[in-house]
N, C-alpha and C positions, 0 to 999 in steps of 0.2 A: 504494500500500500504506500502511495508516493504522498505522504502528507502536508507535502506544500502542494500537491497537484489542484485542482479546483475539483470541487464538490460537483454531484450531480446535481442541477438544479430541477427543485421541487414543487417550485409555483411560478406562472409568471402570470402575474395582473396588469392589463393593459387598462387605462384610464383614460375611455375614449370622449365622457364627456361629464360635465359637473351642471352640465343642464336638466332640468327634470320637465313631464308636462302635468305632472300633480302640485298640490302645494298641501304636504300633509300638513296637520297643526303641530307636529312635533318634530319635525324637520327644520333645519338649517334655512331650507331653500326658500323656506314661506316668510324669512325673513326680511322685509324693507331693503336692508343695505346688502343682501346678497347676490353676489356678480355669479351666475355660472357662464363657465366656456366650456367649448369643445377644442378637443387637441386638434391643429390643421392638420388637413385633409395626405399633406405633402409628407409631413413631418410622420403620420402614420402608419404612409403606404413605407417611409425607409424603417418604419421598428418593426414590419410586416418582415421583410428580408431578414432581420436579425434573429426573429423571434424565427425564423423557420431556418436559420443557420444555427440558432441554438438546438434546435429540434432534431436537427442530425448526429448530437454527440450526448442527448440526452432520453430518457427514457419518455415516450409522449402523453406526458400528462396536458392533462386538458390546457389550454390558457382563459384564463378568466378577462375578459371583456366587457367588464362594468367600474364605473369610478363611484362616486356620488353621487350620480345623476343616474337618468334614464337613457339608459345606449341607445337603443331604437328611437330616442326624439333626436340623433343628430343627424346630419342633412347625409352623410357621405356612410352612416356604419354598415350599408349592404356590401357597398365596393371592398372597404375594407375586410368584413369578416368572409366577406365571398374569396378576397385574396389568399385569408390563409385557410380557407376549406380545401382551395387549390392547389394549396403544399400540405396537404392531410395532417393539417394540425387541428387536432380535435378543439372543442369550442366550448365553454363554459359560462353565463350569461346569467345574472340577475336582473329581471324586469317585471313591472307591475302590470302587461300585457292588458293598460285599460286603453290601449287606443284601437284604434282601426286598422289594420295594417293592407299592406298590398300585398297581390301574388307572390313576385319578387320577393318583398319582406317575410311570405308567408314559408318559401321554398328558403330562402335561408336559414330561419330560425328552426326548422326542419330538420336541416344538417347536421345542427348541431346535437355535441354530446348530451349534456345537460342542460334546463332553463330552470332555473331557482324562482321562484311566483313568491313577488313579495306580497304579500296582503294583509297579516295581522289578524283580521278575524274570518271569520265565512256570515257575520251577521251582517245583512243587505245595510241595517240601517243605520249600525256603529259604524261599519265599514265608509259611507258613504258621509258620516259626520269626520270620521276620525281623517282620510283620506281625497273627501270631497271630489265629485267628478267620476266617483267612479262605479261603474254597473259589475256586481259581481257575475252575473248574467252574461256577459260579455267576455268574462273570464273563463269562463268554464265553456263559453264556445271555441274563444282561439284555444283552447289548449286544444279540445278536440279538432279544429281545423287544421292543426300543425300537424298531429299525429296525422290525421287523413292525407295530408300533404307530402309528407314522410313514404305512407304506403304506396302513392304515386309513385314517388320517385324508386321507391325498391331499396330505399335506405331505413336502418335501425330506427324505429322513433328516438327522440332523445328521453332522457331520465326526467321527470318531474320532479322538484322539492319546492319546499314551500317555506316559507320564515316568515315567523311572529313574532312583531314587539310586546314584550308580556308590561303589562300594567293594570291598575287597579278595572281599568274597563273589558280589558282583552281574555284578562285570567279565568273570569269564573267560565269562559264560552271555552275552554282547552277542549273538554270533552266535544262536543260538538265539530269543534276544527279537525281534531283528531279523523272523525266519523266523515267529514266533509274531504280530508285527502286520501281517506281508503276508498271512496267510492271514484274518487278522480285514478286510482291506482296512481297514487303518486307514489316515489319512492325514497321518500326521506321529507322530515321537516327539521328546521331549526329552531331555536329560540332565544331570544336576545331580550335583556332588559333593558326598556325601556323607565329608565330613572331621570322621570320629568318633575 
């Protein structure tokens, strides 16, 4: 073992944008004085090469593809993550999947390995105060539209997980949530305290 040799690396998080198109009550972004950006478009297509020359001396763990913000709200993230589908670098993705998306968008997110659903509760109406904007209803069809989109193309669906911020309002609905990503066959959740 060559101990000054370099390590395998074991995560790479790419932070494509600090943009969101929600404005939770408990987030950063819903705050007044906060700027998000997205990484240029230029500057992402060169960490796209890196990140797929890292790829060749390392074992292919997923890359994670979310910063602060919501990936899918920046203008260029198909180009990008379609880039590196196209050097079989598996794809890993946190998104609140409340928007609309397109074909294109729908056949990407498809590809990928995993998609982390951030949502917090499965109660329509916590959900919709905590989060605002958002239709649960609408989530539980893109996931199904991806998966369908998936069998098109004759690829793996990706893995589903889900992540709840636990707080006084979020907690006592666990049970339910719980009941809510087995019938999604999701496969895995998270949970993070939110200490507001």
């Amino acid at each position: 073992m060559d101990l000054l040799g370099p390590a395998v690396i074991q995560q790479i998080r790419f932070d494509l944008s600090t943009r969101c198109n929600l404005r939770c009550v408990y987030c950063a972004v819903s705050l007044p004085e906060y700027i998000g950006n997205d990484m240029p478009t230029d500057m992402a297509l060169r960490t796209v090469n890196t990140i797929a020359s890292l790829m060749r001396y390392n074992p292919p763990h997923p890359v994670d593809v979310n910063g602060h913000g919501e990936t899918t709200f920046m203008r260029d993230w198909v180009t990008i993550c379609r880039r590196l589908l196209s050097r079989n670098v598996p794809i890993r993705i946190t998104t609140n999947l409340a928007k609309k998306y397109s074909d294109i968008e729908m056949d990407t997110l498809a590809r990928m390995q995993t998609i982390g659903v951030s949502i917090d509760t499965s109660d329509q109406d916590l959900l919709r105060r905590m989060r605002r904007k958002v239709d649960i209803n609408r989530i539980v069809g893109t996931i199904a539209d991806i998966r369908t989109a998936a069998q098109k193309l004759g690829c793996p669906e990706p893995d589903f997980h889900f992540g709840c911020g636990l707080f006084d309002r979020t907690a006592p609905g666990v049970e339910d949530f719980a009941r809510f990503i087995i019938a999604l066959d999701g496969r895995g959740a998270h949970f993070w305290n939110l200490d507001v």
